[in-house]
Each structure stands twice: as structure tokens, then as C-alpha cells.
C-alpha positions in Angstrom: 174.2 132.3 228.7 174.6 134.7 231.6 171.1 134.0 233.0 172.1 130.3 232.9 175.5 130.8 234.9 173.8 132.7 237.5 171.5 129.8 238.2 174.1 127.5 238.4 175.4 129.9 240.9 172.8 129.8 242.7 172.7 126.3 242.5 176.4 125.8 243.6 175.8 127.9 246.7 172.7 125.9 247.2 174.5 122.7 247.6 177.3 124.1 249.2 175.3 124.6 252.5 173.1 121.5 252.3 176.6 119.5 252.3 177.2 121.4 255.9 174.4 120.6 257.2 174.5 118.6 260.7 172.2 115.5 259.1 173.6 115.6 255.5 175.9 112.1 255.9 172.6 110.7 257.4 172.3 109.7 253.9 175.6 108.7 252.5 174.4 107.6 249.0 172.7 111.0 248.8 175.9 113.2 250.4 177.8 111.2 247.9 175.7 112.8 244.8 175.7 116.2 246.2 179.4 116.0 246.6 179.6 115.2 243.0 177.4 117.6 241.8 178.9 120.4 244.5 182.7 119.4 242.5 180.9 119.5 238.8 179.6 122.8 239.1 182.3 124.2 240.7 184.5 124.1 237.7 181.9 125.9 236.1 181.5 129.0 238.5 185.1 129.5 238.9 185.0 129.4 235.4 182.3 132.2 235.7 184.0 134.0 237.9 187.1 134.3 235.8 184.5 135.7 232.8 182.9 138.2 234.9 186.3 139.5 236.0 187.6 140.4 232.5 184.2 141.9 231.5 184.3 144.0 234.6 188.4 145.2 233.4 186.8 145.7 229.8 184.2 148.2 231.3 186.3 149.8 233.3 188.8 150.0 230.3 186.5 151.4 228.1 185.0 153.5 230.8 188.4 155.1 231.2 188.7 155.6 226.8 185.4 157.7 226.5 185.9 159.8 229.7 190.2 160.4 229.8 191.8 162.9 227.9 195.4 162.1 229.0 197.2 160.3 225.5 199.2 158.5 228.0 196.2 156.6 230.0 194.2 156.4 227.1 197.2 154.2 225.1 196.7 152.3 228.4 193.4 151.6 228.5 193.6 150.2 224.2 196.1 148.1 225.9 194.4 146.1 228.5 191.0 146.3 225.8 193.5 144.2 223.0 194.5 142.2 226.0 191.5 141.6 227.3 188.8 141.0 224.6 190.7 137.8 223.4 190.8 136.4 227.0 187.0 137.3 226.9 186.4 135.0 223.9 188.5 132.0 225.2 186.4 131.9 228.8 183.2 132.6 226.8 184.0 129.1 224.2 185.3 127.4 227.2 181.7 128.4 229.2 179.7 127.2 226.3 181.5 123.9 226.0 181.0 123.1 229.8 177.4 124.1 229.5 176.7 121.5 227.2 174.1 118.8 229.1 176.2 116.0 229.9 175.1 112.3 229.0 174.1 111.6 232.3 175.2 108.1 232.4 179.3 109.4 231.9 180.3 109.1 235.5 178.8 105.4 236.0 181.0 102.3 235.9 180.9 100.5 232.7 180.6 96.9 231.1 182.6 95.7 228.3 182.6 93.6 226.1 184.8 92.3 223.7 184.2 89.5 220.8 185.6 88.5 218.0 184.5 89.3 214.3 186.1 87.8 211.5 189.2 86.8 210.9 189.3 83.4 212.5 192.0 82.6 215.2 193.5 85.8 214.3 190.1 87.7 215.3 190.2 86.2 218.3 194.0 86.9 218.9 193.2 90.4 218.4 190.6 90.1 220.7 192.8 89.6 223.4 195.2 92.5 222.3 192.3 95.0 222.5 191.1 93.2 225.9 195.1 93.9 226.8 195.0 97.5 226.0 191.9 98.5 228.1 193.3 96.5 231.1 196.1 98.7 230.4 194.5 101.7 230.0 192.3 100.8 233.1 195.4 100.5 235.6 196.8 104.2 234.4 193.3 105.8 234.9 193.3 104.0 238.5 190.2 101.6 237.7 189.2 98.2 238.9 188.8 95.9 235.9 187.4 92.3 236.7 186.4 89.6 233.9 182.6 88.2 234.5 183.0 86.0 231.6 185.1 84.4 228.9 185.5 82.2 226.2 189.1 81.5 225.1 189.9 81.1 221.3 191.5 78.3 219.7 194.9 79.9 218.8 195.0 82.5 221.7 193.1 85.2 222.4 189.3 85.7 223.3 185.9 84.2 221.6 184.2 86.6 223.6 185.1 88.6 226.7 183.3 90.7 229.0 184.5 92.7 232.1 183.1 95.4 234.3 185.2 98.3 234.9 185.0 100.4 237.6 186.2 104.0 238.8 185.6 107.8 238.0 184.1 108.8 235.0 184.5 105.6 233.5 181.7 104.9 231.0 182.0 109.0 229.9 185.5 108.1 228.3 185.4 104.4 227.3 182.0 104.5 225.5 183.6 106.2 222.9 185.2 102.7 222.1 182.0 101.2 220.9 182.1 99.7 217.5 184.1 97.8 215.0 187.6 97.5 216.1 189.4 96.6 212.7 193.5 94.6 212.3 195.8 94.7 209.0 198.8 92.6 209.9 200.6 89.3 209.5 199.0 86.6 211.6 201.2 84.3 213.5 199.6 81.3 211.9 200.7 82.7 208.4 203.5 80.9 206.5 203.6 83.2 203.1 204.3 86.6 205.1 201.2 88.2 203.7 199.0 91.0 205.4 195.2 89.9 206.8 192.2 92.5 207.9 190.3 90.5 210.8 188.3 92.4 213.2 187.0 92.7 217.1 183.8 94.2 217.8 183.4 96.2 221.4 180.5 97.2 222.8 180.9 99.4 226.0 177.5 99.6 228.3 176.9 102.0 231.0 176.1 100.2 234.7 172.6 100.3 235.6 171.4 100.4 238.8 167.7 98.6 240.1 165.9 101.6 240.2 167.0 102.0 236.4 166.2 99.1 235.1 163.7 96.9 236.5 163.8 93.3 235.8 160.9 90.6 236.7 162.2 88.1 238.0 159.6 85.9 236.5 161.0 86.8 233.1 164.3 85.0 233.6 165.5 81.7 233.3 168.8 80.8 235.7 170.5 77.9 235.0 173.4 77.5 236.8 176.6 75.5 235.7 180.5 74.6 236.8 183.1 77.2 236.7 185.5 76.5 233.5 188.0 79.3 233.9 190.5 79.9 237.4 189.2 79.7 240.5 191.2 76.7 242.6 189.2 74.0 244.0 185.7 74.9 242.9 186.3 74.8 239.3 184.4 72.5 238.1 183.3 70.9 241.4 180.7 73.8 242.3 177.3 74.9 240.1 178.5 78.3 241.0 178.6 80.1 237.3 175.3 81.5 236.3 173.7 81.7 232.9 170.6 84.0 232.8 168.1 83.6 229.9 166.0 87.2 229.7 162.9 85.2 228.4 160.7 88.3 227.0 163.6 89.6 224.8 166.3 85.9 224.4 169.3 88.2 226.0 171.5 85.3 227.4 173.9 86.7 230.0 176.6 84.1 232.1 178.9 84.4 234.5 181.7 82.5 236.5 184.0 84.8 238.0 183.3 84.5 241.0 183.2 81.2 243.3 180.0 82.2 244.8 176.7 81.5 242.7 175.3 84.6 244.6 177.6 86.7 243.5 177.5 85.3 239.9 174.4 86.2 239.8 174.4 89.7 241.1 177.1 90.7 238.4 175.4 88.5 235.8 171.9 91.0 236.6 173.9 93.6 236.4 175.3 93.1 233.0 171.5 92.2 232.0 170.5 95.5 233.2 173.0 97.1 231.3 171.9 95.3 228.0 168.5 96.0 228.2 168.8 99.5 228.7 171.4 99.5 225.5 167.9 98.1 223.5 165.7 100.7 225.1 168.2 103.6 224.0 168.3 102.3 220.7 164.8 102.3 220.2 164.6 105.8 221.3 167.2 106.8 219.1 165.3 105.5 216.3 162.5 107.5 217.3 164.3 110.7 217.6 165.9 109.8 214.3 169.8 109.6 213.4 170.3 113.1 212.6 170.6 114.0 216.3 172.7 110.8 217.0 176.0 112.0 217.4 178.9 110.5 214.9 181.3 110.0 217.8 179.5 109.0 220.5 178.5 105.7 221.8 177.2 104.8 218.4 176.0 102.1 216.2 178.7 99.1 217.2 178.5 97.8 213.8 180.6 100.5 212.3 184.0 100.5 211.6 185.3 103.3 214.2 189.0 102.2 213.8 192.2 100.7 212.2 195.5 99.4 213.5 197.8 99.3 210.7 200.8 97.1 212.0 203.2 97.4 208.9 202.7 100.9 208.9 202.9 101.5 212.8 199.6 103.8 212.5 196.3 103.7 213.9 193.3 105.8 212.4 190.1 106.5 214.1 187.9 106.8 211.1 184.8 109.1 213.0 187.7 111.8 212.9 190.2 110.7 210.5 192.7 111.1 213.5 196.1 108.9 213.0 199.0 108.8 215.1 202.3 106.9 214.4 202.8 105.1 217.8 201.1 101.6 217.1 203.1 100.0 220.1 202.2 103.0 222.8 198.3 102.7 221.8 198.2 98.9 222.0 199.8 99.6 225.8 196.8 101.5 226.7 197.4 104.7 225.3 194.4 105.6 224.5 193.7 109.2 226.1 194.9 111.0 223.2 192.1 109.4 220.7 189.5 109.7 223.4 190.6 113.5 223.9 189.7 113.9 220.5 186.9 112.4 219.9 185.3 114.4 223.4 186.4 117.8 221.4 184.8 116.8 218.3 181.7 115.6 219.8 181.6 119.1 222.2 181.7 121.0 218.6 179.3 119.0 217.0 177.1 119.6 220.3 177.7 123.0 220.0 176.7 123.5 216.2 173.5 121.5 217.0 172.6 123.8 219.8 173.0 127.3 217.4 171.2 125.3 214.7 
């Protein structure tokens, strides 16, 4: 573990004088990575830093207990070693989590996508309630969320909704949302008071950029159609919404946010991007096999990941069989504590298959 810390030492220091350099904003999407990376590993090396102090005081304490005669300094020294050796412990689990390799897609943007399952109008309603809470969650993390596409349900609520969300680190902490996204309440629309289970899937995709993904654009079909959502005058007046048709795998992607067909389109490649990549990374996951898939990660989004209980006020995340009592506070976005969670249990799981 040491050997590793000192090269990202090395490393740190390395970027620290390229981002000096007289040419390095020449480049501003480069200068923007080694920025990044220059802030990533310096939590680490302070981290170090902190571990190869104490080790230094345990020396020197111990140094001091095989060479003093003096009762006095020698009571000192078992002092500062019962002081010290459980400080040493904490910094070396905290180095070994933060030298776990990251999924290097956590710090992109993210798409998501939300559609009902069953349940009906209810489904749908709850749709919109989970759509609610991310747009919630979203504004206290300081992300930009805007929808690309929507279809409205009967009763309320969303058919299907997909947004692209934008900021730090989003796609490390929302992927964790993927899967089935499960109700038990009274619907609105029931007269006899009795409780219903409908359900919401949500799929959450990492942004891919071109040089990611490469799409020919031989392979798709555009179509292009009027707006049916808001948008003032050019709703349905304009063929600005976009519907792409990935011919070589039948991935049908639309969008109608904005009034420009250009820009329709850019987002509407975007989320195309995104999807095709998901299908690539599940093939490879197959490949590897499930055993190495982690259970809380952005996993299979047909499982059931979580309930909200309404009559009971709970809501259980069933990867961890975490519950909390706060229904209300979670359906207003508070959602850190559940991602929290899940990011410590997949860091142990990590960790376990790493000693394995």
C-alpha cells in the first residue's frame, strides 16, 4: 500500500507543476482534467501525509520504550503508543477505501430516466413523485436538471420521463438509483380505502461523450415531428422534436425540449450514446460474469432496489435492508442518506473482493 501512495505522490506533484506551466490553459478541456485529477489526488496525499506522521510518533515512541530507563518517560511513551496505534488503523481503512479504483464514469453528468411499471394511473402518478424527488434532490446538490422528453399519464403523473442532469459527480451518486422503484399506498382513484403496490422503474445512464461512443450516422433514422409539450408559439407549429431510430440495434430515442431541431437533436444523440454504451457494459458484464458485479451498484434495473411504505411512513432499500422513518423528507429529495449508505457498503464489498 505504501509503494502505491508514494506513486500517487509522485503523481500529485507531477501534476501540480504541469498546471503552472505558462501554456497549460492553452488547452482548457485538458487543464480542466488535470485540475480534477490534481483535487482527487490531493485528498489522498494529505491523507498520506496524516499516516506517515503517526507512524513516524509510533517510532519515535517506541524508540523512546526500548532505549529510556526513566519510569516516568517510559509511562509516556505507552501513552502516545495507545494513543496512537488506533489513529494508525483509522488513516490506514480510510487509505484503503480511497484507493479503491473509482468507476471512472462517476464524475460525468447523467441521463435519467423514469417510466412507469405497473400499477396503472397510479404507476404513473408515482412516476412523477420519484421524477419530483430527484428534481429535488438535484436543486440541493446545486445541479442543472432539464426534461428532453415526456409522456404525461392519464391520471397525473409520467408514462415515461427522461431528463439529463448536470453538475459535479453526478452520475457517481445517482446511479445508485437504477432499478425497480416499488409504492404501497392508497391511490387517489381508490374508493374502498385499500392499500395498492404499483411500481416506477429508473434507469440512470452515464453521459457519453463522441470520442466514447461513436455512432454512424448512416445507422440512424431521424424523423422529426411537432413539439407536444411547452414551448409558446412553436408548439405544434414547428417539426422541431426529434425522434432517432438506431437502426442496427431498434433503440428509439426523441426529443422536444427544445425549440430548435438542432438542438433536439444534439441532446437526442446524446441520450443515444448513453444507451448504447449501457448495452455494451452489460455485455461485458456478462462476460466477466455476475459474481464480480457489485449488489449495489448501477445494477440490473429490473430488480426491486426499494420500497416506500406510505402507511407506515418507511422506506427500505432492499440491497442493504436500510429503512428510515421519514417517508415525507425522502420524497422531498432527501436522498443523501440512502446514497451514503449504499457508497459505504459497496467500498466494503470492494474491499473484501480485493483481499479475496
Amino acid at each position: 500500500m505504501l509503494d502505491k501512495l508514494k506513486a500517487i505522490e509522485d503523481r500529485f506533484e507531477e501534476v501540480g507543476q504541469l498546471i503552472v506551466q505558462p501554456d497549460a490553459t492553452a488547452d482548457i478541456k485538458k487543464y480542466s482534467q488535470l485540475s480534477k485529477e490534481y483535487k482527487d489526488l490531493q485528498k489522498i496525499v494529505d491523507k498520506f501525509h496524516q499516516f506517515q506522521n503517526v507512524l513516524d510518533h509510533i517510532e519515535s515512541a517506541k524508540s523512546l520504550l526500548s532505549s529510556e530507563k526513566d519510569p516516568d518517560f517510559r509511562e509516556m511513551a505507552k501513552a502516545e503508543l495507545e494513543e496512537l496505534q488506533p489513529r494508525k488503523h483509522k488513516l490506514e481503512s480510510e487509505l484503503k477505501t480511497m484507493l479503491i479504483p473509482k468507476d471512472p464514469n462517476d464524475g460525468k453528468n447523467a441521463i435519467l430516466e423514469i417510466r412507469a411499471g405497473t400499477g396503472g394511473d397510479e404507476a404513473a402518478i408515482f412516476a412523477g413523485d420519484l421524477f419530483r424527488m430527484y428534481q429535488r434532490f438535484a436543486e440541493k446538490s446545486k445541479w442543472r436538471l432539464e426534461v428532453l422528453d415526456l409522456t404525461e399519464g392519464t391520471s397525473g403523473g409520467y408514462k415515461e420521463i427522461i431528463s439529463m442532469v448536470t453538475g459535479n459527480d453526478v452520475y457517481g451518486k445517482l446511479k445508485y438509483e437504477s432499478g425497480v422503484h416499488r409504492v404501497q399506498r392508497v391511490p387517489a382513484t381508490e374508493t374502498q380505502g385499500r392499500v395498492h403496490t404499483s411500481a416506477a422503474s429508473v434507469a440512470v445512464l452515464p453521459e457519453m461523450e463522441e470520442v466514447e461512443v461513436e455512432i454512424n450516422m448512416n445507422d440512424i433514422r431521424k424523423d422529426t415531428f411537432c413539439s407536444s409539450g411547452p414551448g409558446g408559439q412553436s408548439v405544434n407549429t414547428t417539426y422541431s422534436a426529434v425522434r432517432l431510430t438506431h437502426l442496427p440495434s431498434g433503440l428509439v430515442v426523441s426529443c422536444q425540449d427544445e425549440k430548435s431541431q438542432l438542438k433536439n437533436l444534439d441532446k437526442a444523440l446524446k441520450v443515444l450514446r448513453s444507451r448504447l454504451y449501457e448495452i455494451e457494459l452489460q455485455k461485458h458484464q456478462d462476460e466477466v460474469g455476475a459474481q464480480r458485479r457489485s449488489m449495489v451498484g448501477s445494477g440490473d434495473r429490473s430488480d426491486k432496489i426499494r420500497t416506500y411504505n406510505y402507511p407506515q411512513g418507511r422506506v427500505t432499500d432492499h440491497r442493504i435492508g436500510y429503512s428510515v422513518q421519514n417517508l415525507p423528507t425522502v420524497m422531498d429529495g432527501g436522498i443523501t442518506d440512502f446514497i451514503e449508505q449504499l457508497q459505504i457498503a459497496e467500498n466494503a464489498e470492494n474491499l473484501k473482493q480485493g483481499m479475496d
